[in-house]
VMD Tcl script that draws the C-alpha trace (Angstrom):
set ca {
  {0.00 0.00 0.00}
  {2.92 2.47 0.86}
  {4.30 1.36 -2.52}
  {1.22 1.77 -4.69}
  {0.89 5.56 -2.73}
  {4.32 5.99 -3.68}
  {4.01 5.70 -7.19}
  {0.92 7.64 -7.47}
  {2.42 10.37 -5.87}
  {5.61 10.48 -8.36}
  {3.01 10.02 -10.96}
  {1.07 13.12 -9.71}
  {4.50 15.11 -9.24}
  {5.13 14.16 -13.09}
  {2.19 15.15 -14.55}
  {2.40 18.77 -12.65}
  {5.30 18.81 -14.16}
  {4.47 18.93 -17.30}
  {1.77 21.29 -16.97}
  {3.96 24.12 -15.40}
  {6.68 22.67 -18.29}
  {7.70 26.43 -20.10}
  {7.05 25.85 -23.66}
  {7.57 29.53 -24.87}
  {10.85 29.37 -23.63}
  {11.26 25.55 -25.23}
  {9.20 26.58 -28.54}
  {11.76 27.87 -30.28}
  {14.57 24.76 -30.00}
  {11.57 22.65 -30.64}
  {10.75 24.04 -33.95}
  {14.33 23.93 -34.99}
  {14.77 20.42 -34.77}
  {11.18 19.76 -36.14}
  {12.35 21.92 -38.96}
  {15.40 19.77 -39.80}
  {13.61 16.93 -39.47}
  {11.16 17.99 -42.06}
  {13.89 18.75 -44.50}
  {15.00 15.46 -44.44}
  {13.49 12.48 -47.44}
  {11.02 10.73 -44.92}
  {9.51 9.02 -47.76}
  {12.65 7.03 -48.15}
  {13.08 6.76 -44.42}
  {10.05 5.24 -44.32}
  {9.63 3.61 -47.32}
  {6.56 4.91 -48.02}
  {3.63 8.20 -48.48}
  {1.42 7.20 -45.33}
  {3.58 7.20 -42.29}
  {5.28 10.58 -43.88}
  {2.30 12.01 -44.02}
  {1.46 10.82 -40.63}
  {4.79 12.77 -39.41}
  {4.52 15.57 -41.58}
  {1.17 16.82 -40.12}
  {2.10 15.93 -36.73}
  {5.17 18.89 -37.26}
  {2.69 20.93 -39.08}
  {0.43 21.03 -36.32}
  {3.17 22.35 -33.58}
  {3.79 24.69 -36.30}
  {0.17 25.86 -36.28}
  {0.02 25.90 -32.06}
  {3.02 28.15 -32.45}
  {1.44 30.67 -34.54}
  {-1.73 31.17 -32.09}
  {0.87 32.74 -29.86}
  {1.81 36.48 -30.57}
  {4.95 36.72 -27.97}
  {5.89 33.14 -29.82}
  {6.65 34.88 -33.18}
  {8.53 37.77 -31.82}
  {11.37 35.39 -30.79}
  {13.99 35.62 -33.66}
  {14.07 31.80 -35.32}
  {10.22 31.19 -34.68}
  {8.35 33.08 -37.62}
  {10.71 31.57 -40.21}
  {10.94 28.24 -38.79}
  {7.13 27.92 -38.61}
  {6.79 29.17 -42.34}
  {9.43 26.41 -43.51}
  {7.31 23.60 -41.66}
  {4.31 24.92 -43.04}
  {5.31 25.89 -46.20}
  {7.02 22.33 -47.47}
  {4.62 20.21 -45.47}
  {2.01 22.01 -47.53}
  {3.52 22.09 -51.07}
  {5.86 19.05 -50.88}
  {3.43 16.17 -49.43}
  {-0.12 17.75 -50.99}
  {-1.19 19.21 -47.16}
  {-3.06 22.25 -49.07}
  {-6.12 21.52 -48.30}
  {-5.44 20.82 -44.48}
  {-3.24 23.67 -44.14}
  {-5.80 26.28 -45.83}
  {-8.90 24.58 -43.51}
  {-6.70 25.36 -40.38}
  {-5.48 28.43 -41.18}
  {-8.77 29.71 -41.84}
  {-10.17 28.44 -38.81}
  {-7.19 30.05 -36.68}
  {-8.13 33.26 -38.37}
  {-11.34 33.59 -37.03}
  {-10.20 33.22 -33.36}
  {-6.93 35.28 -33.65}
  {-6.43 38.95 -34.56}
  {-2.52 38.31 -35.69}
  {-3.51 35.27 -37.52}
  {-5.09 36.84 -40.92}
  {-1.84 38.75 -41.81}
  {0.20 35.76 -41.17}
  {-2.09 33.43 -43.44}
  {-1.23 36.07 -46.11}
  {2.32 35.71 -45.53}
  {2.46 31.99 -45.84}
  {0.76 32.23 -48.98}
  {2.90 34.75 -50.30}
  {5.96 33.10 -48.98}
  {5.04 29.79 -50.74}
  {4.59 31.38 -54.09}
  {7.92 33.18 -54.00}
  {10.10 29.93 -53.00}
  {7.97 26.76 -54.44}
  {6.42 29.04 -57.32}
  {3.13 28.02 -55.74}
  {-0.16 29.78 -55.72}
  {-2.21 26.85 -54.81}
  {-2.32 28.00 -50.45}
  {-3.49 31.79 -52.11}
  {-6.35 29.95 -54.25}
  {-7.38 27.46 -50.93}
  {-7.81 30.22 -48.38}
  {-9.81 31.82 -50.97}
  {-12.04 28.59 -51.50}
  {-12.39 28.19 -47.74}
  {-13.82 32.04 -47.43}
  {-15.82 31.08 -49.85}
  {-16.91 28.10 -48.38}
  {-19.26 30.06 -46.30}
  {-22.56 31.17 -48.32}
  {-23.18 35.22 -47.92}
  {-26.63 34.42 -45.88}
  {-24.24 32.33 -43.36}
  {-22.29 35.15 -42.95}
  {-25.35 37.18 -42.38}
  {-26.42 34.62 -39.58}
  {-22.81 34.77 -38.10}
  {-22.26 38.10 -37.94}
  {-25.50 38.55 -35.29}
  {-23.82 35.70 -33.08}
  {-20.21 36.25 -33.32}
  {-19.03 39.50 -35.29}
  {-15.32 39.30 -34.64}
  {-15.06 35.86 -36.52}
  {-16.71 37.37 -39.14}
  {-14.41 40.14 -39.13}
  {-11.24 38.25 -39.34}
  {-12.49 35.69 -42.50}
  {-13.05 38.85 -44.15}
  {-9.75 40.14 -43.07}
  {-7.95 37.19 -44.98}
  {-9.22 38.66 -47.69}
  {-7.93 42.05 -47.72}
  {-4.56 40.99 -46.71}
  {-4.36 38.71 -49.52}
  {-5.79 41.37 -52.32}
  {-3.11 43.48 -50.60}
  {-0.11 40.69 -50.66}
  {-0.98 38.82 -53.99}
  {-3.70 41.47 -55.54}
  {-3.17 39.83 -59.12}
  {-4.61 36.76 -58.19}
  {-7.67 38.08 -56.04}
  {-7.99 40.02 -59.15}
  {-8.41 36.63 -60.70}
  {-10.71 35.35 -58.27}
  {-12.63 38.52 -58.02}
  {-15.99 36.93 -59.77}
  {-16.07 34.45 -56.71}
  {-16.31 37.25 -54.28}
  {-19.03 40.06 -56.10}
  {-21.88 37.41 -54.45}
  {-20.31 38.66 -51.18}
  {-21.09 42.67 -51.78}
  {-24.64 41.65 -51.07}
  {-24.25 40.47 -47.24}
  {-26.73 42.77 -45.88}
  {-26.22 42.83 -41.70}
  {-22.14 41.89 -42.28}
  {-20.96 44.99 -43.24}
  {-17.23 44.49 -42.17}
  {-17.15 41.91 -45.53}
  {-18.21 44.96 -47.35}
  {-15.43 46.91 -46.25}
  {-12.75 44.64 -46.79}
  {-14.00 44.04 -50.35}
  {-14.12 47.33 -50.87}
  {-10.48 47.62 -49.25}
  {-8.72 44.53 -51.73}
  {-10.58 46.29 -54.50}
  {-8.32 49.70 -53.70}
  {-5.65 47.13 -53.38}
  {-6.25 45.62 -57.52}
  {-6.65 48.82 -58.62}
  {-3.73 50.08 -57.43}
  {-0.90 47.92 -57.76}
  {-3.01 45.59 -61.04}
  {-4.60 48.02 -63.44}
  {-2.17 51.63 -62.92}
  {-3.13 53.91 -65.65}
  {0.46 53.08 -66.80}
  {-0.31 49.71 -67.56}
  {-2.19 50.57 -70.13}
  {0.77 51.98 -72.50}
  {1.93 48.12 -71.84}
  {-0.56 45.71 -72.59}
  {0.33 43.77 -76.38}
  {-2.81 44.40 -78.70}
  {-5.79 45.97 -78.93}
  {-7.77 43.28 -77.49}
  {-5.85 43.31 -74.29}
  {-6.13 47.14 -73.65}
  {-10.00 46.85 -73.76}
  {-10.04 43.76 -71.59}
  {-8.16 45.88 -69.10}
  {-10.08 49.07 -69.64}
  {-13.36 47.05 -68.77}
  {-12.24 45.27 -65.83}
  {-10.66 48.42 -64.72}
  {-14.57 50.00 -64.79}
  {-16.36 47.60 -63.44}
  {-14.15 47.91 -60.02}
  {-14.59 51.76 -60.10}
  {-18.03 51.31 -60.41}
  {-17.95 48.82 -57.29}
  {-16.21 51.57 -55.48}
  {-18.56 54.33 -56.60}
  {-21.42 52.30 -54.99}
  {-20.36 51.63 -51.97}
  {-19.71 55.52 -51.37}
  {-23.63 55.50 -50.78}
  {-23.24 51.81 -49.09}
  {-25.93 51.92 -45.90}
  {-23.56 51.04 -43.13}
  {-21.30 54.37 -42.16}
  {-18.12 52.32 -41.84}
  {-18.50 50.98 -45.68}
  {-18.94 54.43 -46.36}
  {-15.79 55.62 -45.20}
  {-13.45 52.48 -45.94}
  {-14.59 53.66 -50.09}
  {-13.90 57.46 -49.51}
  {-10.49 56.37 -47.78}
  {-9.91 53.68 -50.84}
  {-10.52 56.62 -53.46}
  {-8.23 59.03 -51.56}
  {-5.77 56.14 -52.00}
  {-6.35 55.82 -55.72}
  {-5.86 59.61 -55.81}
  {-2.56 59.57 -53.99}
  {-1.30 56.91 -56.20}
  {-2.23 58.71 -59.32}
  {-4.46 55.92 -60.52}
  {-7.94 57.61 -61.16}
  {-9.17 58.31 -64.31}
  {-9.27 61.89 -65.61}
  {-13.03 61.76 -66.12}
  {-13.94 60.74 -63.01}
  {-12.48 63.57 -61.90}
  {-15.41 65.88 -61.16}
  {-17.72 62.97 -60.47}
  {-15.43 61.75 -57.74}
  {-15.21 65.42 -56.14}
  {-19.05 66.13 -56.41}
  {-19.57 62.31 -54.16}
  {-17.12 63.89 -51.71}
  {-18.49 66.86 -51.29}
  {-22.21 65.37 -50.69}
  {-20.90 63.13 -48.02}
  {-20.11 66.29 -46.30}
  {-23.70 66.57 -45.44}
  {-23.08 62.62 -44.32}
  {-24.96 61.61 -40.27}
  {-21.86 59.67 -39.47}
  {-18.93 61.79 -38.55}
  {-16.70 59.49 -39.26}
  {-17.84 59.45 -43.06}
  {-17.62 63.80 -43.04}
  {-13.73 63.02 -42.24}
  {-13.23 61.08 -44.37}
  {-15.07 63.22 -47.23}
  {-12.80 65.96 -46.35}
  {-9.26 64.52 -46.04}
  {-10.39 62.33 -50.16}
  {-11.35 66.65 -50.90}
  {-7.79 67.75 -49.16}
  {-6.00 65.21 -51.04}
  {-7.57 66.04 -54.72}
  {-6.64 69.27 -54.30}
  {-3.33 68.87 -53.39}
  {-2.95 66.09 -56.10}
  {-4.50 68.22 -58.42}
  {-4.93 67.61 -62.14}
  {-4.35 70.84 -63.18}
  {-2.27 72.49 -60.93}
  {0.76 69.54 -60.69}
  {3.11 70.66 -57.57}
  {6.63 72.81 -58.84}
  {9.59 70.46 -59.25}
  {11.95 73.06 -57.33}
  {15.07 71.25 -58.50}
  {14.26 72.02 -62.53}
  {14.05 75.60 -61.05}
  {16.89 75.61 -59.27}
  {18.73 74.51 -62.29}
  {17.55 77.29 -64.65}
  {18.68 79.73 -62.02}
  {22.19 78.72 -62.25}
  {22.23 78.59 -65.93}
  {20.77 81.95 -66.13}
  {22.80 83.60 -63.44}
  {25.65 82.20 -65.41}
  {24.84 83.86 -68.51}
  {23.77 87.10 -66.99}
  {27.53 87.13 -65.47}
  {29.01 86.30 -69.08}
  {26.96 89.76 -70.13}
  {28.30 91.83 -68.01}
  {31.63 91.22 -68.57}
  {30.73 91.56 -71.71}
  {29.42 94.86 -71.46}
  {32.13 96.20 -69.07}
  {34.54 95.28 -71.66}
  {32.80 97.02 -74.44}
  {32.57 100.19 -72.34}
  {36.59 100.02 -71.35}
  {37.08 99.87 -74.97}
  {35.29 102.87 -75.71}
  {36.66 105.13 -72.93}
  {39.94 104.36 -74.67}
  {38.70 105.24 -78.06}
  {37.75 108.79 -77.01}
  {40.58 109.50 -74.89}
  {42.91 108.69 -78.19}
  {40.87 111.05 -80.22}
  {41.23 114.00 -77.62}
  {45.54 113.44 -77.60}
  {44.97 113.31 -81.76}
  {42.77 116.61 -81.97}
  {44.66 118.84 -79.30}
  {41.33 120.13 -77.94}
  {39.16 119.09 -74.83}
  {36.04 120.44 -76.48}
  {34.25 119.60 -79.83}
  {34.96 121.92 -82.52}
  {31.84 120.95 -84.37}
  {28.27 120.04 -83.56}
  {25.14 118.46 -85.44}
  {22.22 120.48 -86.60}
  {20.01 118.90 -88.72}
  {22.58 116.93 -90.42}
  {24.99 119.18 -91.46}
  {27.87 120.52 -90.00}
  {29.19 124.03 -88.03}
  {31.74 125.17 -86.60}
  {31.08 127.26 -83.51}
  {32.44 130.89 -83.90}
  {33.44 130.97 -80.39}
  {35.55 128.05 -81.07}
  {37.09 129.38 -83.95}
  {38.34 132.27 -82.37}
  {40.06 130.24 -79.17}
  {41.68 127.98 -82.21}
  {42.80 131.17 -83.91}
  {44.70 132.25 -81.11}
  {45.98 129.10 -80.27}
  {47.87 128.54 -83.54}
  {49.11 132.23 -83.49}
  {50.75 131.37 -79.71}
  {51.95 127.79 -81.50}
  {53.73 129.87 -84.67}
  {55.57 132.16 -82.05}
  {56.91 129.83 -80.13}
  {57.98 127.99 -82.98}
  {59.52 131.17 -84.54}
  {61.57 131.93 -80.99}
  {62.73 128.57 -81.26}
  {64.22 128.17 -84.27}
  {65.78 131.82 -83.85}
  {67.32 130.10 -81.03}
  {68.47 127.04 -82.56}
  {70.11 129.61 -84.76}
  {72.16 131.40 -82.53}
  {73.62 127.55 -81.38}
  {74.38 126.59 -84.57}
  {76.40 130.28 -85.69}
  {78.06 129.80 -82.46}
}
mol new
graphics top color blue
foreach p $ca { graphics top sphere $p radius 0.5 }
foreach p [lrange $ca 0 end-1] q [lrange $ca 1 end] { graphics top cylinder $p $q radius 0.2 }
display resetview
């Protein structure tokens, strides 16, 4: 009897043990080895599909524990360790459908988790070349019929809230192949009480616009077929987002005035929506939600100061000019001070030449006189100058007798 209490009291001490065992601390080692482990052929080790699948979902689900925890992923080797696992488990031994079923339903109890579902799927498309995990999250938000959503939303709101999350994140991470999908999720703009699936189909619509159909990619599509393929797709989102400006639910309202300011900003709305867009903006001024009037006026401050017609001053072109001009306004007036030196010379050589500091002559209607005055002053001048010349030579006389 003292034996059997013995044992059941080691027993209890073990098992409180591994309750209180720290497995944030632990997490991280643990996924490194599971990660090596997964790298590894187990289809050869085990000489066969079934017990590798067996031990390939068995890492992939410590993988999936570890991203329920937010502190988990802020250690340093736990984010990219858990996308490896999930990642090759997924696209390696055909787990897509598994993986995309418990991602989704992690998203719906987790506010981190819809961003990092995004990131997986992105993450497998840039190192297997795999959209497949994009495509399945898709299919599993659109698993759920719109009325279900409807039925949800009065029950549990925040679930609701992060499906439609997954969405937006995606649109906003891989927006070229939501833009593919897009005909799957129009049923969706009808949900009448969930208006938070609204919003974020409004939001990854912003998102396609944006970053698929630029107004630049127009001067790049081959053929004449393609441009009007884009140009209609392109219209039938804007006219999406034009509706749901008037959508009943206030924060609908604002998530499409705060997608068109974004449009704006990016310089990817049409020039004749121009004045349509402004006149909306200006109406939901008048708008019972406050939320919807701020909205309305920062889409109205940013139109004006992305303005059309009035592009902002490149100061740098300016700046530019003013050197180049300063330049040649320096080159003129050396110019110029060298063509006035050479005139002051000029007319000081002509007063040594005619012996006078005056003008003998002036104009009068284009001919010629002589001054009397100045006559008479010359008159005596040359009398003084053959005087002296006379003395002189009598002088040079007298030397030269002598």
């Amino acid at each position: 009897m003292l034996l059997g209490a013995g044992r059941s009291k080691k027993a209890a001490a073990g098992e409180a043990d591994e309750a209180t065992w720290d497995w944030q601390h632990s997490r991280q080692r643990i996924l490194l080895a599971v990660l090596d482990v997964v790298h590894v052929d187990l289809k050869a080790l085990f000489q066969g599909l079934a017990a590798a699948e067996q031990l390939i979902s068995l890492c992939m689900e410590l993988a999936l524990q570890a991203l329920e925890s937010p502190a988990a992923l802020k250690q340093e080797s736990t984010w990219p360790a858990c996308k490896d696992i999930l990642t090759h488990g997924a696209v390696m031994y055909q787990q897509l459908d598994f993986l995309a079923a418990a991602l989704m339903d992690r998203a719906r109890k987790h506010e981190h988790v819809p961003q990092l579902a995004a990131s997986l799927a992105k993450y497998a498309e840039e190192k297997y070349n795999s959209t497949q995990l994009a495509m399945m999250l898709l299919s599993e938000f659109c698993r759920t019929p719109p009325a279900d959503y409807d039925a949800q939303y009065g029950t549990n709101q925040v679930s609701v809230r992060l499906a439609s999350d997954v969405v937006a994140c995606l649109a906003k991470l891989q927006p070229k192949l939501v833009s593919n999908q897009i005909s799957q999720l129009q049923p969706y703009l009808g949900c009448s009480k969930a208006s938070c699936i609204r919003g974020a189909l409004v939001a990854a619509t912003g998102h396609i616009l944006v970053q698929v159909y630029p107004i630049q990619a127009m001067s790049s599509s081959l053929g004449a077929g393609a441009a009007q393929a884009h140009l209609r797709s392109k219209e039938a989102l804007l006219r999406v987002l034009s509706k749901r400006i008037m959508d009943k639910a206030a924060f609908v309202r604002q998530k499409a005035l705060q997608t068109w300011g974004k449009l704006v900003e990016n310089s990817c709305l049409p020039l004749p929506l121009w004045n349509s867009l402004l006149g909306m903006a200006v109406g939901r001024l008048e708008d019972e939600s406050q939320l919807v009037v701020r909205a309305a006026l920062q889409l109205i401050n940013i139109m004006m100061t992305q303005g059309i017609f009035q592009p902002p001053l490149k100061a740098q072109v300016y700046v530019n000019t003013l050197q180049k001009k300063e330049a040649e306004l320096a080159e003129l007036q050396s110019t110029a001070q060298a063509d006035a030196d050479c005139e002051d010379g000029g007319s000081g050589q002509a007063q040594g030449i005619g012996g006078t500091t005056g003008n003998a002559a002036h104009w009068e209607d284009g001919d010629i006189k002589i001054k009397p005055e100045l006559v008479e002053c010359d008159a005596e001048t040359s009398v003084q100058a053959t005087n002296s010349a006379d003395g002189q030579s009598r002088h040079a006389g007298v030397q030269w007798s002598e």
